[in-house]
Structures are given as structure tokens and as C-alpha cells.
MIBARO-370340 format. One record per residue (C-alpha): residue in one letter; x, y, z; chain. Coordinates in pm, whole numbers, plus 50000, padded with zeros to 5 digits. Last residue first. Example, Ala and Ser with C-alpha at 12.3 -4.5 7.8 and 13.67 -1.06 7.14 Angstrom:
<nodes>
  type     c1     c2     c3  mol
     s  51367  49894  50714    A
     a  51230  49550  50780    A
</nodes>
This chain:
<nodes>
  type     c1     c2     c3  mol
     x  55375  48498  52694    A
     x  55512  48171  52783    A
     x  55872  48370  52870    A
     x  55675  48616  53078    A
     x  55529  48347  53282    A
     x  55885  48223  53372    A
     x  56012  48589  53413    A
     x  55725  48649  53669    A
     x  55766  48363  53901    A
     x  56188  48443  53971    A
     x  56132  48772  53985    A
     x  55843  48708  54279    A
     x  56048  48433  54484    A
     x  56364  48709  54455    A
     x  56127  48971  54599    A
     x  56254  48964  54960    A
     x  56032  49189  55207    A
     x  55914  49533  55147    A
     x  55560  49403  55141    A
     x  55608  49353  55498    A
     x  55552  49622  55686    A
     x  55213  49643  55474    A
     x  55145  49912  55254    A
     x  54760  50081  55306    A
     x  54501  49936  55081    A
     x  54383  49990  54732    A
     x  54165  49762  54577    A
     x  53887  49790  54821    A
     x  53689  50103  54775    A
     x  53787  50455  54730    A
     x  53617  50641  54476    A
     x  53758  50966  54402    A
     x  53583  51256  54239    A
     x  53568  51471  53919    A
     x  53423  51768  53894    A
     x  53310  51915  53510    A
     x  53452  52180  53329    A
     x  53289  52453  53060    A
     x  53369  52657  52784    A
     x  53117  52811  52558    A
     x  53269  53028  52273    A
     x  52988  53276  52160    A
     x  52931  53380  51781    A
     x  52728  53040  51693    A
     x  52459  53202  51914    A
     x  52189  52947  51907    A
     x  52390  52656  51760    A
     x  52621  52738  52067    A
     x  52329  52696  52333    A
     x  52201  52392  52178    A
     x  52570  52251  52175    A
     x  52591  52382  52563    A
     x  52291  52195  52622    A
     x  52341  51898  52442    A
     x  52715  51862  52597    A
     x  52570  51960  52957    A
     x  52311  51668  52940    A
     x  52571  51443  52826    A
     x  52821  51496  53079    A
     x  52581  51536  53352    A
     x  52523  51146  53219    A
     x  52915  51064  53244    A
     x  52937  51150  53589    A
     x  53315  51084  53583    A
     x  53452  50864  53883    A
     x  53818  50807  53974    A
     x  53883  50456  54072    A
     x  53954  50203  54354    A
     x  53828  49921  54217    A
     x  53614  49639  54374    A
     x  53859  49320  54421    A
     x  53778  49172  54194    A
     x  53571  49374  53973    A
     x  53182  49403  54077    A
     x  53203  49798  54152    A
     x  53427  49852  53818    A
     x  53096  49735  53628    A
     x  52948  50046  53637    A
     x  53238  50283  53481    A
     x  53433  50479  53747    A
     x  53634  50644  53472    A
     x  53978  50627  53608    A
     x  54163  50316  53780    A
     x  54370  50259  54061    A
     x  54525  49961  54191    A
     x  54737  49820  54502    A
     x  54950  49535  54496    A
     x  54925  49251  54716    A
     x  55234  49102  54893    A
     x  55109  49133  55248    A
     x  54805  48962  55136    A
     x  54762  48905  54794    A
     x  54955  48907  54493    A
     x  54900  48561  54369    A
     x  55057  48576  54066    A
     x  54736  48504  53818    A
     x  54598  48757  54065    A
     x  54809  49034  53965    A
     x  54724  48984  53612    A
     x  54374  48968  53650    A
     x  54370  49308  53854    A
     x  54597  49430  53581    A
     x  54354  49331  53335    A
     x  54086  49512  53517    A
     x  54310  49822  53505    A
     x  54269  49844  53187    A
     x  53899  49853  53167    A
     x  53885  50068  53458    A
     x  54107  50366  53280    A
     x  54424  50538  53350    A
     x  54594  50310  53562    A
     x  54789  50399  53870    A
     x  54982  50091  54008    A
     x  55109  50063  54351    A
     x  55332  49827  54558    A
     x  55617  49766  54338    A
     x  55935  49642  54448    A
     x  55974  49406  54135    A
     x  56065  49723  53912    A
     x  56091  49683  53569    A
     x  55943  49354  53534    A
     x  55616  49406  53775    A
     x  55575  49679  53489    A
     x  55569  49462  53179    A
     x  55392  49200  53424    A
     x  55097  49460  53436    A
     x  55124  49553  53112    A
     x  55033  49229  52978    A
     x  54685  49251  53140    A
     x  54640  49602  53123    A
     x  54668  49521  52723    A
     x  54409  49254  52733    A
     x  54160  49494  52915    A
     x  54146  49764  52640    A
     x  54271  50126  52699    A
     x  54557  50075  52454    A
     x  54861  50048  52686    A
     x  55157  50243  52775    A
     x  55434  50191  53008    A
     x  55554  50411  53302    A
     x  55806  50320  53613    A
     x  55778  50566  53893    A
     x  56136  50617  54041    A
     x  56114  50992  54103    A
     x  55894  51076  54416    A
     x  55987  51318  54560    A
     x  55556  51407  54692    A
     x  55530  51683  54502    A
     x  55689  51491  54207    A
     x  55460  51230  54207    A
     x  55177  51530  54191    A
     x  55342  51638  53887    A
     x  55429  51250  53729    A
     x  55012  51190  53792    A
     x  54927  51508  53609    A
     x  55130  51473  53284    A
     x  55026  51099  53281    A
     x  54649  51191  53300    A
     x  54733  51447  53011    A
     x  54852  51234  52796    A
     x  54593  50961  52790    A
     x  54357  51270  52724    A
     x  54567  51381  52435    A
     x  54582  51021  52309    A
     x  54901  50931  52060    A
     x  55110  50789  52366    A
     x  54817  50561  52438    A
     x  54646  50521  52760    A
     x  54929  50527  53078    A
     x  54989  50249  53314    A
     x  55152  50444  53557    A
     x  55376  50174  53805    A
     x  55478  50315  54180    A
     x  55698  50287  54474    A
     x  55639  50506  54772    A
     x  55327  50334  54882    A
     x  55226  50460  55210    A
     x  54877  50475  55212    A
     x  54919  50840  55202    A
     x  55088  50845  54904    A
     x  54802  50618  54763    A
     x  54558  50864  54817    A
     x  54815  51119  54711    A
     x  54821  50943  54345    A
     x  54446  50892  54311    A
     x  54393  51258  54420    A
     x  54609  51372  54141    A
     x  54481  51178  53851    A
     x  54108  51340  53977    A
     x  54200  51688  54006    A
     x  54444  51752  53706    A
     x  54168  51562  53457    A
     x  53880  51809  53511    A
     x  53605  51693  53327    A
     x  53519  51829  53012    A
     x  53269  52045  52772    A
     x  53420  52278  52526    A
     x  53406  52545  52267    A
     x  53694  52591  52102    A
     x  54052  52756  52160    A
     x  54246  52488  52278    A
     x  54419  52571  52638    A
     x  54238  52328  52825    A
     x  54352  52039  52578    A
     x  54096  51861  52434    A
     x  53840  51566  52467    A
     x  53471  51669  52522    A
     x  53443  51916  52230    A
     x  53142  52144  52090    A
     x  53133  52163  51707    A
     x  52909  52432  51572    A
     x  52876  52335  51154    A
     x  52827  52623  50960    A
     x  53177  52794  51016    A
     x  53346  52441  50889    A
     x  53690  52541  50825    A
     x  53816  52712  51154    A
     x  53622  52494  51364    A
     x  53788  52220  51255    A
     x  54129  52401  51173    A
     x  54043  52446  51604    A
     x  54024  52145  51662    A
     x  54325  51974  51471    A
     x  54545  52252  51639    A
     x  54444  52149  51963    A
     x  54500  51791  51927    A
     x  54221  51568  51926    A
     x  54085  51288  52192    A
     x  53751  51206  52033    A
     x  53442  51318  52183    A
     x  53330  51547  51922    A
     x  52983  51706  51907    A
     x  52816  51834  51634    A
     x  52597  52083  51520    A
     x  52486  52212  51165    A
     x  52302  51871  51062    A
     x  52138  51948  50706    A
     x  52224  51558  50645    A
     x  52464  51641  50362    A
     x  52681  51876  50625    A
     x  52652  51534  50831    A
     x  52833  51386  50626    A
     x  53111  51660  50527    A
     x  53127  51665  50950    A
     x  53274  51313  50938    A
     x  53449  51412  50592    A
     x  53633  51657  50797    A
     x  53700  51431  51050    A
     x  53860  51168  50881    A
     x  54079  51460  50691    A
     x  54188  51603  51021    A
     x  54322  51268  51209    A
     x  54105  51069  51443    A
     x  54163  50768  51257    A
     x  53889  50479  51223    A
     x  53589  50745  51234    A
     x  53286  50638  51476    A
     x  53013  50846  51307    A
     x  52657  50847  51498    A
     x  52355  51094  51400    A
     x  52172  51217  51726    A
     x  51806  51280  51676    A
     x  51645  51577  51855    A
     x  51365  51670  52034    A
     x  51477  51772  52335    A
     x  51436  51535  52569    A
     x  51536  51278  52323    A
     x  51885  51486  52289    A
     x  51928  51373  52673    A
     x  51898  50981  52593    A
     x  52122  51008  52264    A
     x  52398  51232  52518    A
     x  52411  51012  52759    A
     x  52390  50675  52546    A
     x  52697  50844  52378    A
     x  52844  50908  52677    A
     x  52783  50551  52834    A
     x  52979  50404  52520    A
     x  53271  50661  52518    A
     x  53319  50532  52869    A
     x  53306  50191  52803    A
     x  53477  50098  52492    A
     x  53329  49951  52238    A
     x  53171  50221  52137    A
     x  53452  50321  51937    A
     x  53579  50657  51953    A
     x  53292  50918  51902    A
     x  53195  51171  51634    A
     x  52818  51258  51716    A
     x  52593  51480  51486    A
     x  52322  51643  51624    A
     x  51955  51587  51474    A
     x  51612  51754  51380    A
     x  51692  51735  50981    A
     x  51627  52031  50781    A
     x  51384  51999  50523    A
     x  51525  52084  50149    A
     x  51316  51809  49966    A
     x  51592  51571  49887    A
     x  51628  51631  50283    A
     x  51269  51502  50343    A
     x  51293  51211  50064    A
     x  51602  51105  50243    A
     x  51412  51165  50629    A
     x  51120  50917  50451    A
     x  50840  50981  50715    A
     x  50749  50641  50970    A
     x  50464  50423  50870    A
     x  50407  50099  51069    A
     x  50208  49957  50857    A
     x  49851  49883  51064    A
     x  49960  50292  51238    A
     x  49977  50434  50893    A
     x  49694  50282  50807    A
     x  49503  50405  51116    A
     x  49580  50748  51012    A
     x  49504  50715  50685    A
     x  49176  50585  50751    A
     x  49132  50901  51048    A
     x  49212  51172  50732    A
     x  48918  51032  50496    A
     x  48700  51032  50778    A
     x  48775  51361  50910    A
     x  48825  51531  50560    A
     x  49090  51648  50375    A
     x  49158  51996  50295    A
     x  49282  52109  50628    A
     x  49562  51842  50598    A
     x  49720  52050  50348    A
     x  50036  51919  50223    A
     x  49914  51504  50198    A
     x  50152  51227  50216    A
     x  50119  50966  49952    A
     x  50076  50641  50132    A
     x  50136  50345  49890    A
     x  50000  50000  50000    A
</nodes>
């Protein structure tokens, strides 16, 4: 059954108008949005340029920001670009240009410069970022990174662990860099200066292999400051595969506070992001912009530290002989 769509619903009558009605309801009938652009109608959507969604926290802020773009009417059009280099962008935002979308928002760790050609280039497009530097000049949405890498650090200071591992997100992330940059600083309040750092790729396998990477470099260990949950899961995994517990257990940090970080084992220590304020705020603020494209909007979110059992204060005897521990972790490392 063809449904032709009718431009002046005055002119039809009750009847006629309640049939069509309940055949579009038997069928299922939702509008054409290609025939509606091919016509010239602007699309009610935001674009969304995200890292992979299968990753937690980029995940639960795109559900975020879908569930709070409901609220106001909108659609949210996804693109999940393989690089996050300037040309993959541009023909992110080149999309959605063909959609009639004219705001987007990028949660993709960029460089400054890359973010502001964006903006630059694309003066009918607003594009609101969650993953920059603070000193990029663009409009912005994003937690505070200083606070929350440096309270995981002195929580652990105060513990009394004196010798640590950073597990660091990749060296080509801006937000993976920044964690680092903060954790070394407040290391270096403290004197410390022997912190061993490798680098993973946010995913759970790589925490996993990091973790005897680091165990490696520096047996004495007692802490290890990861800088996301799913990483730090693996070295949770890892550090039970050589039964570091007790007196010999190593404490762990995380970032992100995603949901399932409460169930890990042991629950994680971690630094929590209310990703849903940061999907409200992000529609908002894009709403805002699209508004009064003119206006930079800047804004940053608290983050907080959530202390639960993974971390622990250092035992008397944790600085004990590690010969039995060497000796365990280059035999697994020569299975790996």
C-alpha cells in the first residue's frame, strides 16, 4: 500500500484523514528523512563523532547524550571514524553537512590545532568538544583531569606506597597524555622519582600484559595507577594470576568509574566521571552554541575519588625479599 503524504491536511476530511491514520499505524509508517532532505527539510539531529563504542566510557556518553537529545527533540547521528586525524573528520562533519546537521559534538581525543582548523573550516557546523587540551581555543565540555589523577596518586601516598607503576592510555591520546602529565606532577610533590611508566591501549588485554611489563621493571612495586577501569581490570587479573595478595598485594587505581568497576575483583579504587551530567551539559551547551554560533562556551566538570577495596595501606612487609616474585614472573613472561 502506497501512502502519499498530503500538504494540506485542512483539505481532507475527518473520515478520509482518520483511515490514513490508522493505516499508517497497521504499517508501521514512519516519514522518509532522504525524501525530506531531497526536499530541502532540515533534519532535527546532532551529529556525534565518538571513539569506538566499544569501549566503556565513550559508550555511556553516547547513550548520555542520545537519551538527553530525546528530551529535546532531537536525533543524534553516529560516526565512529577509524583515525582521528583532520581529513577523517572533515568528511565526518562533510556527512553530516549532507544531512542538514549544523551541530556536532566530538568526543575524540584531538589535538588542539586539529580542533580548532575544525572549527576554523566548517563555520556552519558548531562543534562542541569533550576531549581537548584546556588551552584549545573551542568550545568545550570536560572533566577536570588535574583533580582526579592527582587525588588517586596522594591517596596512595598516604597509604604509604612510595613505589609506583603508571599504566598510561596511548602515547598518541591527548587525554591519555594528560592523566600521565598530572600523575608525574603530583609524584613529584611528593619526591617521588622512580615511577616506572608503560603504555597500553585502553582495552583489558593490554592492562593485562602491562601489568607484568611493569612488575618487570621494578619488582618492588606496591602501587599501580591506571588510566582507565577497563585496563586496570587486566591488571587486577594479572596480579591475581601471581598471587599478589596479602602482604604482597599490589594496590590499583583506575579512572572512569564505569558500572561494572564495583563488581571487579577486588572492587576498584577509581576516579569517577558523571558521564550522564556529561551528556546533558554537551546537548545543552551545543544547543546553546547553535543558538549564538558567535559565543565560545567553555565549561569543566568535577571529578571525584572512589575509594573502595583495591587499594590498601602498605604492609611492613611488602618490602620483604622479591627474589620468589622475579623468579615467578620471568617464567610466565617467557610463555607469553
Amino acid at each position: 500500500m502506497t501512502i502519499t503524504k498530503c500538504h494540506h491536511p485542512d483539505v481532507v476530511s475527518e473520515r478520509t484523514r482518520e483511515k490514513v491514520i490508522r493505516a499508517m499505524q497497521a504499517l508501521h509508517y514512519v516519514p522518509n528523512r532522504s525524501a525530506q532532505l531531497l526536499a530541502g527539510k532540515s533534519s532535527p539531529s546532532i551529529g556525534l563523532i565518538t571513539a569506538s563504542l566499544t569501549l566503556h566510557a565513550p559508550s555511556q556518553i553516547a547513550a548520555a547524550i542520545k537519551s538527553h537529545a530525546i528530551v529535546h527533540q532531537l536525533e543524534v547521528a553516529i560516526a565512529m571514524p577509524a583515525m582521528a586525524d583532520y581529513d577523517s573528520l572533515q568528511a565526518r562533519l562533510n556527512e553530516f553537512r549532507a544531512q542538514n546537521i549544523r551541530g556536532a559534538i566530538v568526543n575524540l581525543p584531538l589535538e588542539g590545532s586539529t580542533a580548532e582548523r575544525l572549527v576554523s573550516e566548517n563555520p556552519d557546523i558548531c562543534c562542541l568538544f569533550l576531549d581537548i587540551s584546556p588551552d584549545t581555543n573551542v568550545s568545550c565540555v570536560r572533566f577536570d583531569h588535574h583533580d582526579g589523577c592527582g587525588a588517586c596518586v596522594s591517596h596512595l601516598w598516604e597509604l604509604g606506597h612510595r613505589h609506583f607503576g603508571l599504566l598510561a592510555g596511548p602515547e598518541s591520546s591527548v587525554s591519555a597524555r594528560m592523566r600521565l602529565s598530572s600523575w608525574r606532577e603530583t609524584l613529584h610533590r611528593h619526591g617521588v622519582s622512580n615511577a616506572v611508566t608503560v603504555f597500553g591501549d585502553w582495552s583489558a588485554a593490554s592492562g593485562w600484559h602491562k601489568a607484568f611489563e611493569l612488575l618487570h621493571q621494578h619488582p618492588r612495586m606496591t602501587a599501580i595507577v591506571v588510566a582507565n577501569d577497563q585496563m586496570a581490570l587486566g591488571v587486577l587479573s594479572a596480579l591475581a594470576q601471581l598471587n599478589r595478595t596479602g602482604s604482597r598485594a599490589v594496590s590499583v587505581t583506575g579512572y572512569d568509574d564505569t558500572a561494572d568497576s564495583l563488581y571487579f575483583q577486588p572492587p576498584l579504587t577509581t576516579v569517577a566521571q558523571d558521564f550522564n551530567k556529561l551528556g546533558k551539559r554537551a546537548v545543552e551547551l551545543l544547543i546553546q552554541q547553535m543558538a549564538a554560533p558567535q559565543i565560545r562556551v567553555r565549561e569543566l566538570l568535577p571529578t571525584r575519588l572512589v575509594v573502595r577495596q583495591s587499594t590498601w595501606p602498605l604492609s611492613n612487609d611488602a618490602r620483604s625479599d622479591n627474589a620468589p616474585l622475579i623468579a615467578q614472573l620471568k617464567s610466565l613472561i617467557e610463555k607469553l
